[in-house]
PAFISE-631710 format. One record per residue (C-alpha): residue number from 1; chain; x negated, y negated, z. Coordinates in Angstrom, 3 decimals, padded with zeros to 6 digits, always signed. Layout:
<sites>
[NUM, 'A', [X, Y, Z]] ...
</sites>
This chain:
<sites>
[1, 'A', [-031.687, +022.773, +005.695]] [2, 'A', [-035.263, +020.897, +005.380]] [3, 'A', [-037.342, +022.997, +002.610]] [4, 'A', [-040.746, +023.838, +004.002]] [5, 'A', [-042.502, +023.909, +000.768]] [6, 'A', [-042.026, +021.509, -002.351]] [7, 'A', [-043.052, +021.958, -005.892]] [8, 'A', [-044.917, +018.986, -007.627]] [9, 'A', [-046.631, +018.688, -010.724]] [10, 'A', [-050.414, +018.084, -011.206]] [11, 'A', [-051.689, +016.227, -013.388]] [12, 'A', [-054.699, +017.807, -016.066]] [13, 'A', [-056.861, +016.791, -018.588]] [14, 'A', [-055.852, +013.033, -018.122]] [15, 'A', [-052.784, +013.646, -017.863]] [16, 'A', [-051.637, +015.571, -021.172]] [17, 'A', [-050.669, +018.719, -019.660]] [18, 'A', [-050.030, +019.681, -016.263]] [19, 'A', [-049.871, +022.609, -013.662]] [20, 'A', [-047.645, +023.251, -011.085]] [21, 'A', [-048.786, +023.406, -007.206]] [22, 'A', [-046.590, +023.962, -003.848]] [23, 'A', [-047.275, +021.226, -000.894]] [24, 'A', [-045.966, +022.328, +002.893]] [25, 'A', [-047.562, +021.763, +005.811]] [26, 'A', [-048.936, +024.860, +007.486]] [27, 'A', [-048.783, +026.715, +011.148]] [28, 'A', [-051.461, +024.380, +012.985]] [29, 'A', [-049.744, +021.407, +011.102]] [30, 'A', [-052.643, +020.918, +008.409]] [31, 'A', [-051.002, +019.660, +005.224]] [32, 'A', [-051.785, +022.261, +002.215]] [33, 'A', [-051.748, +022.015, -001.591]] [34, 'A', [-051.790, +025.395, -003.583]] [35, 'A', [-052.480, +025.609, -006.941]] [36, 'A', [-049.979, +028.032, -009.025]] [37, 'A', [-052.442, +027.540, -012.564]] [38, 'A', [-049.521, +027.678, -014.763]] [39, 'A', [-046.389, +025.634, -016.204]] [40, 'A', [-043.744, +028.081, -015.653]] [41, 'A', [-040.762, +026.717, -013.997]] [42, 'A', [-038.789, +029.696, -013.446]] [43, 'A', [-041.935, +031.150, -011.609]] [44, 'A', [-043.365, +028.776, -009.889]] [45, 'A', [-040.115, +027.938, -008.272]] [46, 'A', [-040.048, +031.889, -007.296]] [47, 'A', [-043.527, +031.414, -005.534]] [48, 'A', [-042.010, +028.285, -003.690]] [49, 'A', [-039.341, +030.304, -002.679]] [50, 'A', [-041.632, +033.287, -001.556]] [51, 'A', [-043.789, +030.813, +000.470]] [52, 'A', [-040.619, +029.551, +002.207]] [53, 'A', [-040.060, +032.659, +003.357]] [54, 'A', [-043.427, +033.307, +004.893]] [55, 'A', [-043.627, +029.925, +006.791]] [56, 'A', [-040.070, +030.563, +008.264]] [57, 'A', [-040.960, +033.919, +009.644]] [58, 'A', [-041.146, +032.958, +013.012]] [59, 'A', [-042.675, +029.311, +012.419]] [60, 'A', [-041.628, +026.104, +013.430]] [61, 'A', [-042.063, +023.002, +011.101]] [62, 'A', [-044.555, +020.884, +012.717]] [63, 'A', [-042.600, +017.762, +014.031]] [64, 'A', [-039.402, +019.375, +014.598]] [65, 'A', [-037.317, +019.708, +017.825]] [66, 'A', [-034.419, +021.374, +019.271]] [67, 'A', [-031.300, +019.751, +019.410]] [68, 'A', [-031.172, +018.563, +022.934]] [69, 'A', [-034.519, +016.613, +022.448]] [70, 'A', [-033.368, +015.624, +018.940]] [71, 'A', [-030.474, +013.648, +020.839]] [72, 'A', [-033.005, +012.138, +023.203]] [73, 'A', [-034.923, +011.003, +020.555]] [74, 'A', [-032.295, +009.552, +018.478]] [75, 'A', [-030.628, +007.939, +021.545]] [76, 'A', [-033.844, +006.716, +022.129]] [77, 'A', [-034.502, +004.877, +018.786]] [78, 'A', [-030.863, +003.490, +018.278]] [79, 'A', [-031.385, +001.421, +022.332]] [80, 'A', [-028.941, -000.903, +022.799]] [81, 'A', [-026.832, -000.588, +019.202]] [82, 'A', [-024.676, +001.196, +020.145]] [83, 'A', [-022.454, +000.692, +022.781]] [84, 'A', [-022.405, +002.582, +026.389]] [85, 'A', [-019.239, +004.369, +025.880]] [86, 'A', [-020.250, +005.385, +022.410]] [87, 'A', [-023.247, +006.765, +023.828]] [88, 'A', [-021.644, +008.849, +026.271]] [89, 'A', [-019.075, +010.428, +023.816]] [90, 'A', [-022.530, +011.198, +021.422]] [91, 'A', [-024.117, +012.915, +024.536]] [92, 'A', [-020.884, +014.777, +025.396]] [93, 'A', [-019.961, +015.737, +021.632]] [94, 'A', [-023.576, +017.258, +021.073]] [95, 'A', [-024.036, +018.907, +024.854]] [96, 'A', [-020.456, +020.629, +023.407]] [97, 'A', [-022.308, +021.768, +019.848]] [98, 'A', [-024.978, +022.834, +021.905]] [99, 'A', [-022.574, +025.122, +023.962]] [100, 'A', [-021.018, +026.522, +020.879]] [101, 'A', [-024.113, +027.189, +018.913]] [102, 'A', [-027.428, +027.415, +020.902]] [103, 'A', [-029.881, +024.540, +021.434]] [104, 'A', [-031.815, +025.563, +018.332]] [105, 'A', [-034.204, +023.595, +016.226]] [106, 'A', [-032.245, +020.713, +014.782]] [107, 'A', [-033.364, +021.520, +010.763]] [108, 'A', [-031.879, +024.711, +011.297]] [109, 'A', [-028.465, +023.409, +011.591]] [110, 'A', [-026.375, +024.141, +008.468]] [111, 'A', [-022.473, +023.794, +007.441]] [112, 'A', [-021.668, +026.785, +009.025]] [113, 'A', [-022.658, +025.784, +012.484]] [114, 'A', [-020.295, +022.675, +012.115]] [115, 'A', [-017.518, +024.964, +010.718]] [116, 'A', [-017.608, +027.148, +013.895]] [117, 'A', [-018.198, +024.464, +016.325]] [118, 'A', [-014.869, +022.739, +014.884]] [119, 'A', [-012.778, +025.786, +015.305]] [120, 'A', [-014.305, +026.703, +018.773]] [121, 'A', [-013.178, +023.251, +019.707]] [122, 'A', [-009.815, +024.589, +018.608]] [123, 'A', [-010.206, +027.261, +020.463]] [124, 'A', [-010.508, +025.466, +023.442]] [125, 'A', [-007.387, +023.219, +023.341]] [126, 'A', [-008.237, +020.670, +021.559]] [127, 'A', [-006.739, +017.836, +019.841]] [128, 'A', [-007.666, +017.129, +016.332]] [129, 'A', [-008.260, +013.640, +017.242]] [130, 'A', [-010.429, +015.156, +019.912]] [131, 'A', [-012.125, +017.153, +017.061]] [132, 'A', [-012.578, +014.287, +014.690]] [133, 'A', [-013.883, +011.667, +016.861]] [134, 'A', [-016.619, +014.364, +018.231]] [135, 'A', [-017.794, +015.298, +014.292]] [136, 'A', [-017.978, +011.505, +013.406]] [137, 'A', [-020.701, +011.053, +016.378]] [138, 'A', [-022.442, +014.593, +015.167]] [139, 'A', [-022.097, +013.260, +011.800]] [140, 'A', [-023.724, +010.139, +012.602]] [141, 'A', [-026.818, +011.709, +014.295]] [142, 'A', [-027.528, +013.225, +011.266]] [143, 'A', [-026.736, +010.876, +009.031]] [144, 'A', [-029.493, +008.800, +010.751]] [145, 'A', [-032.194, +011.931, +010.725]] [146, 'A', [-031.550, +011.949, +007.008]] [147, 'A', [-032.115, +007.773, +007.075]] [148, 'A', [-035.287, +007.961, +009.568]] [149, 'A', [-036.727, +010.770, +007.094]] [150, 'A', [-036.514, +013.735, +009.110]] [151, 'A', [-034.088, +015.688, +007.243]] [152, 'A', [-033.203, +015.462, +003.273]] [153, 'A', [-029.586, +015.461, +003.790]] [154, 'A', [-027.508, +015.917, +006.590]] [155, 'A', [-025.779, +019.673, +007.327]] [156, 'A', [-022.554, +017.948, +008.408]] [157, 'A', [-022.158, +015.806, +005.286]] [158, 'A', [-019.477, +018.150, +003.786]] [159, 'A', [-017.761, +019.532, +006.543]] [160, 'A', [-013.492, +019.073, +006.534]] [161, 'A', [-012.697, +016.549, +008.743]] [162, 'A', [-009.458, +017.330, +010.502]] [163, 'A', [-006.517, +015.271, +009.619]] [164, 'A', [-004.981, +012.992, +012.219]] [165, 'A', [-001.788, +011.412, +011.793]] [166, 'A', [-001.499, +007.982, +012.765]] [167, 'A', [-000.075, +007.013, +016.011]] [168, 'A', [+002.788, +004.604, +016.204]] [169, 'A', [+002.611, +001.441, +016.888]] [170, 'A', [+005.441, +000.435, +019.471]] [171, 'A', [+006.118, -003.129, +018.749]] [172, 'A', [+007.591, -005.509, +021.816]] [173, 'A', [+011.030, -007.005, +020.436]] [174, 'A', [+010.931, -010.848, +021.693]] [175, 'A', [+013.799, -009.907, +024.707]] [176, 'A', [+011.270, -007.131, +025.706]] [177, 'A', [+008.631, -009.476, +026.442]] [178, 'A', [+010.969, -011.455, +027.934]] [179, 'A', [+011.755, -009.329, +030.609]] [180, 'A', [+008.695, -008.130, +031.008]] [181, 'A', [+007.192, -011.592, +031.776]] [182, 'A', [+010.516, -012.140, +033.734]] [183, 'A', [+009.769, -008.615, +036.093]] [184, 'A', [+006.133, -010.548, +036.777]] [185, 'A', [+006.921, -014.102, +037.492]] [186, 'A', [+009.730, -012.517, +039.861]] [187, 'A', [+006.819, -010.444, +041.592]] [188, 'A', [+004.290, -012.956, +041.770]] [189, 'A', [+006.866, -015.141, +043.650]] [190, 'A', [+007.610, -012.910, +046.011]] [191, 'A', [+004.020, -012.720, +047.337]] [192, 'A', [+000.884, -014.974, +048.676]] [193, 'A', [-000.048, -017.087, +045.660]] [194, 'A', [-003.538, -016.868, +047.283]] [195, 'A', [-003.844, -013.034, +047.445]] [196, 'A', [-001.512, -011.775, +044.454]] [197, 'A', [-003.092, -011.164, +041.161]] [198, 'A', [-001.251, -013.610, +038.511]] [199, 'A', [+000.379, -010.951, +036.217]] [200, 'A', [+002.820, -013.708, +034.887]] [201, 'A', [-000.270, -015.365, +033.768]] [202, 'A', [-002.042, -012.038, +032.546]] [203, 'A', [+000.760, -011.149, +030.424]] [204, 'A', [+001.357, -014.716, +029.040]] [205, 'A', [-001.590, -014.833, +027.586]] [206, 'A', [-002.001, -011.310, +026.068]] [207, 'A', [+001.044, -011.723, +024.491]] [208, 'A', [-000.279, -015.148, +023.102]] [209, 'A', [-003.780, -013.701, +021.797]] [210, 'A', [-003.504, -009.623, +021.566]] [211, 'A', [-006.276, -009.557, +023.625]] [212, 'A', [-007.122, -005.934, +024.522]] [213, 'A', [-006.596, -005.439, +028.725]] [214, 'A', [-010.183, -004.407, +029.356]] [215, 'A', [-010.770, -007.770, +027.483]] [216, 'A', [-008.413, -009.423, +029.537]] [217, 'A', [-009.641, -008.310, +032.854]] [218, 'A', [-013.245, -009.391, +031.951]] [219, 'A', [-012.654, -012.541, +031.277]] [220, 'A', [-014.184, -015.321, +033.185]] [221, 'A', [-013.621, -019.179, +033.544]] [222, 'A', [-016.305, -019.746, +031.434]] [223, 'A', [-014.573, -018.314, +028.705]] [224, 'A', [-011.733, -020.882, +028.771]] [225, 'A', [-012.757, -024.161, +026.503]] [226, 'A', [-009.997, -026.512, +028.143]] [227, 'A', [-010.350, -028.928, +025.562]] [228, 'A', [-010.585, -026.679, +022.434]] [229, 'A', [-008.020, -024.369, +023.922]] [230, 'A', [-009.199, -021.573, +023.260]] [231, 'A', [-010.656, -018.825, +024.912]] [232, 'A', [-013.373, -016.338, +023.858]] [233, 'A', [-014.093, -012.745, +024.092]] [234, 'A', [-017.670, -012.020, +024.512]] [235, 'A', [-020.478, -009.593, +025.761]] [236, 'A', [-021.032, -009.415, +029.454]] [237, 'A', [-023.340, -008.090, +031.800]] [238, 'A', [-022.870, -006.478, +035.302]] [239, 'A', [-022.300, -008.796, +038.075]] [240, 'A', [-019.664, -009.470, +040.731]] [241, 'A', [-016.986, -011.049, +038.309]] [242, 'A', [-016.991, -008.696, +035.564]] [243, 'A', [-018.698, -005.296, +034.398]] [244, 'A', [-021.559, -004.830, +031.414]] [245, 'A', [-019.643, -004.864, +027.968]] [246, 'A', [-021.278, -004.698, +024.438]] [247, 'A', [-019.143, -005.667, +021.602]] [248, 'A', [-019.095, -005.188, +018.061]] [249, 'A', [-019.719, -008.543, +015.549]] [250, 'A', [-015.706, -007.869, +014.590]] [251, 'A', [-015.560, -007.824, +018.573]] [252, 'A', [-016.475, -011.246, +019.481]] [253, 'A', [-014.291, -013.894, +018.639]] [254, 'A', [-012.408, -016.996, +019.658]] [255, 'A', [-008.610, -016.833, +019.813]] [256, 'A', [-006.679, -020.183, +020.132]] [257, 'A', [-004.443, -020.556, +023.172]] [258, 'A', [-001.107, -022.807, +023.391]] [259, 'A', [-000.545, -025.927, +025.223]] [260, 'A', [+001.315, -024.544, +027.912]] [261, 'A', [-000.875, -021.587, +028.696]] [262, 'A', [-003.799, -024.234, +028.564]] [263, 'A', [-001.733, -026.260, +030.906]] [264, 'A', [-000.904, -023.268, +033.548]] [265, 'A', [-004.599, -022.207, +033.065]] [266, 'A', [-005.660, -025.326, +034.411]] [267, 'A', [-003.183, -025.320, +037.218]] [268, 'A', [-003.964, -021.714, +038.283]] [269, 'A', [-008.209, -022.780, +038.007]] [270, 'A', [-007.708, -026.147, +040.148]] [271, 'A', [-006.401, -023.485, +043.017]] [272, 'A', [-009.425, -021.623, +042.959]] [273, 'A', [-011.682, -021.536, +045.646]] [274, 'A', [-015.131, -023.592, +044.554]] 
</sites>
């Protein structure tokens, strides 16, 4: 939690001895400095402790917001960094903390908050997956508080992450694939070359590059560098062809295509309508 009330040292006598004062902003937001008038650590730390008291009894810092607006604002500041889906799971995982624990002023929030908003995700059913991915976008929202000043350190920075076990990876054996491009050439056959989506072609390639299948599926011609053969995998916007996409610098790349898939890439563009 944000303390209210520091203790500095002031400076006396040009500087060869000193006396201790507590700074804190007060009720109508006026910044005050109070002179203690002695060098006692052990006390003066009790007096900064006393005055923390009396500003929390029923006072808000001046500045701070509840949680819901504290999302807002953050959103707000971070624009177009972050991607679209990332900002939805940010706005779901805190509208969920917000359920568990009240939308109250976000420098309130302490370890104990995140400890009972992690089992009452439990509670509901669930995954820890589920669990983890939601603290790591809490996590970061305070993280960033913490870097854009507004708190001193974030109340999530210790919490116990849950511990998910890593998924398989099911890896196509080479007569897998082959039967698998075999079931799609056999389909595309049997339908209107002009009206059939080209899954033999789909599948050729993202066997050839990896290529995720949202990446796939928003690719465009102009992605295709015939004579490079290659094809990229870039940002896009919303139009008719493809849908609004922000990647990550690891995210956009060039991947080199073979001479064949070059060669029925060409064949399958020269059919397309101008």
């Amino acid at each position: 939690m944000k303390k209210l009330v520091k203790l500095n040292k002031r400076p006396l006598c040009g500087g060869q001895k000193f006396t201790y004062v507590l700074r804190y902003t007060d009720e109508n937001g006026k910044r005050k400095w109070e002179t203690l008038g002695h060098t006692d650590q052990r006390r003066a730390e009790k007096q900064r402790g006393q005055k923390e008291k009396e500003l929390r009894m029923g006072y808000v810092e001046s500045g701070s917001v509840r949680l819901r607006d504290f999302l807002k604002d953050s959103l707000a500041r971070t624009g177009d960094q972050i991607r679209e889906s990332t900002r939805r799971i940010t706005e779901v995982a805190m509208s969920d903390f917000i359920r568990t624990i009240g939308n109250i002023d976000f420098q309130s929030v302490t370890l104990a908050h995140g400890e009972l908003y992690c089992q009452a995700c439990f509670d509901r059913g669930n995954s820890k997956a589920t669990v983890a991915k939601k603290l790591r976008h809490l996590k970061r929202l305070f993280k960033l508080a913490v870097n854009r000043k507004q708190l001193d350190e974030s109340p999530l920075q210790h919490i116990a992450m849950p511990k998910v076990p890593k998924k398989k990876i099911n890896i196509y054996a080479d007569e897998q694939c082959r039967q698998i491009l075999k079931a799609a050439r056999d389909y595309v056959a049997e339908r209107d070359p002009r009206k059939s989506v080209r899954w033999d072609l789909l599948i050729t390639v993202a066997l050839a590059t990896a290529m995720r299948r949202a990446e796939l599926l928003n690719c465009t011609w102009r992605d295709v560098d015939f004579d490079a053969e290659t094809i990229e995998v870039c940002w896009k916007q919303n139009t008719k062809e493809t849908w609004q996409w922000f990647v990550k610098d690891a995210d956009h790349r060039t991947l080199p295509l073979t001479e064949e898939i070059v060669q029925m890439l060409a064949e399958h563009h020269a059919q397309q309508p101008e």
